[in-house]
C-alpha positions in Angstrom: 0.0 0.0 0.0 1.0 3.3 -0.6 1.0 6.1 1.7 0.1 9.6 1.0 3.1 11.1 -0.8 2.1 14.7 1.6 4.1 15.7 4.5 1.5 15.6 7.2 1.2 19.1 9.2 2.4 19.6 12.2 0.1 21.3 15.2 1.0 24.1 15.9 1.3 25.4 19.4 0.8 28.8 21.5 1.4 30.4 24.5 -2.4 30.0 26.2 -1.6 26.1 25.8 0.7 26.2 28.6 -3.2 27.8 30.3 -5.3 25.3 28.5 -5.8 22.7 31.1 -5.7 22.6 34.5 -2.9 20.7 35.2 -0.6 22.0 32.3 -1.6 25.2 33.7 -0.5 24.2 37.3 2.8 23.5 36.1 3.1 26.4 34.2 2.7 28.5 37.2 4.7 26.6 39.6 7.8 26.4 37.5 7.4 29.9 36.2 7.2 30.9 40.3 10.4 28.0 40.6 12.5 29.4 38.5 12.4 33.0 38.7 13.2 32.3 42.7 15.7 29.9 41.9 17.1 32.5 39.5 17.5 35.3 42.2 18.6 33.5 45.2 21.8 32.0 42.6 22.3 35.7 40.9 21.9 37.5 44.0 24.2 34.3 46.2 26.7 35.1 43.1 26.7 38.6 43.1 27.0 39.3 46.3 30.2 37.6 46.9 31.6 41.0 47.5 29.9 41.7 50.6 30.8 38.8 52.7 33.1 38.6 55.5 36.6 38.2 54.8 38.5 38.3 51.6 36.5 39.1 48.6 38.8 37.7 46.0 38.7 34.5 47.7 35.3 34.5 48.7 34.8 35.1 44.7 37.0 31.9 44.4 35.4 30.2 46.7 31.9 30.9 44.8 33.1 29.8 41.7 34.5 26.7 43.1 31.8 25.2 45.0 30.1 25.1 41.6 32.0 22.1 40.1 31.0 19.7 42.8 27.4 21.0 43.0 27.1 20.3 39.0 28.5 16.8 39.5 26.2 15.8 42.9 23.6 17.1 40.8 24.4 15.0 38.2 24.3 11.9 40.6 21.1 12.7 41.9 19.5 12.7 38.8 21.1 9.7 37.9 20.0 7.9 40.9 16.4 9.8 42.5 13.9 10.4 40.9 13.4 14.2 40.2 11.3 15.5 42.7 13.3 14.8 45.8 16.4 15.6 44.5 14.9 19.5 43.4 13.5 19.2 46.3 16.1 18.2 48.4 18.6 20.8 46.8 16.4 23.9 47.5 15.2 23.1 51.1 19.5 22.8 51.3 20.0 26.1 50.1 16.9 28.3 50.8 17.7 27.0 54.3 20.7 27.2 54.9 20.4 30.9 53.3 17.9 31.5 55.8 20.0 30.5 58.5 23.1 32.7 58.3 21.0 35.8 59.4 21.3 33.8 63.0 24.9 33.6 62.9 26.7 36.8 64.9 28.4 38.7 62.2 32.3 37.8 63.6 32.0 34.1 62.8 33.4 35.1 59.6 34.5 31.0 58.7 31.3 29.7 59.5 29.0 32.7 58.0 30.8 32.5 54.0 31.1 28.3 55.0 27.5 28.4 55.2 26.8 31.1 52.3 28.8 27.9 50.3 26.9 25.0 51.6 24.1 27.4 50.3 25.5 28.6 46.8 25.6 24.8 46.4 22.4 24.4 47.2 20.8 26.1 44.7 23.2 25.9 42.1 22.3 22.0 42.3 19.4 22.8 42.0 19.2 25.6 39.1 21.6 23.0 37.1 18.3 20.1 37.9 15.4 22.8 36.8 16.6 22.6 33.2 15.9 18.5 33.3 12.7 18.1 35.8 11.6 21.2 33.6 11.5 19.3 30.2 10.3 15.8 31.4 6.8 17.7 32.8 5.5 18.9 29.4 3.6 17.0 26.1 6.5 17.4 23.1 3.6 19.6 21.8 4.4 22.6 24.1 7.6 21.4 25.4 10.1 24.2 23.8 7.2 26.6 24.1 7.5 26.1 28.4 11.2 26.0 28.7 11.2 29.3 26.5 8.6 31.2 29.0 10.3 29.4 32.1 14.0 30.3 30.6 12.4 34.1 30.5 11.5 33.7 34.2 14.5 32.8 35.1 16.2 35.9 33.2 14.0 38.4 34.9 14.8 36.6 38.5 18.5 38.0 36.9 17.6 41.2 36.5 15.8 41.8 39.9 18.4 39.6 41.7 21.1 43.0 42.3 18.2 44.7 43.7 18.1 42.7 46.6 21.7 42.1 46.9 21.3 46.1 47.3 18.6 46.0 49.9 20.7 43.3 51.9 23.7 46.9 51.2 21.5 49.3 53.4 20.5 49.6 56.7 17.8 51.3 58.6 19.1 54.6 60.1 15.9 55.2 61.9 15.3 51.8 63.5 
């Protein structure tokens, strides 16, 4: 038998079908919301390698380094996790460990940029994880369509992210 000789034509996709279903637009939301905030707290982590205590041209070492390890954990996890809890696992890491420097007095200068690393791997793990869990949650129909709007998240979490590396800058005179 022969088949018809005409290429058959492709769907074509648009934005509002990342919004067409409930659960498509679930996701849509939630990594739109994911990686914007993943996108400042690794921006604003990396640019404000400045302002920590110590040594700024080794703390900006130090940055830089504690990103080869988190690539290749993060590579491990994926390889042997499944996706969720290793995302998971990697934010709660560095959102809370993040969170947990504002409790440490500011003259424990080791253990405050130790624990801004511990963080910076954190969520460099889990920025370098997005870009996989984000592609395996979409139909092929939409798929480059979502990581387009979730890559543009991401970029404006970039461009806010020295904003709040400013706001961490000032203090309140008045208070």
């Amino acid at each position: 038998q022969m088949q018809d000789s005409k290429p058959q034509q492709q769907q074509k996709a648009i934005l509002l079908d990342l919004f067409r279903t409930r659960n498509i637009a679930t996701i849509t939301i939630m990594s739109l919301l994911l990686w914007f905030f993943t996108s400042v707290g690794y921006f604003g982590l990396s640019l404000s390698t400045p302002n920590w205590h110590g040594n700024a041209y080794i703390n900006c070492f130090l940055s830089a380094v504690i990103e080869v390890p988190a690539y290749v954990i993060a590579w491990l996890l994926l390889r042997s996790l499944p996706r969720r809890y290793s995302l998971s696992g990697t934010l709660v890491l560095g959102g809370g460990v993040v969170l947990f420097i504002q409790l440490v007095p500011a003259d424990f200068n080791v253990l405050s940029v130790g624990l801004v690393m511990v963080g910076k791997f954190g969520i460099t793990a889990a920025f370098s994880m997005l870009y996989v869990y984000n592609v395996e949650l979409y139909p092929t129909l939409v798929r480059n369509m979502a990581v387009g709007a979730t890559s543009t998240a991401s970029r404006l979490g970039s461009i806010i992210a020295p904003y709040f590396v400013y706001l961490g800058e000032t203090s309140c005179i008045s208070c």
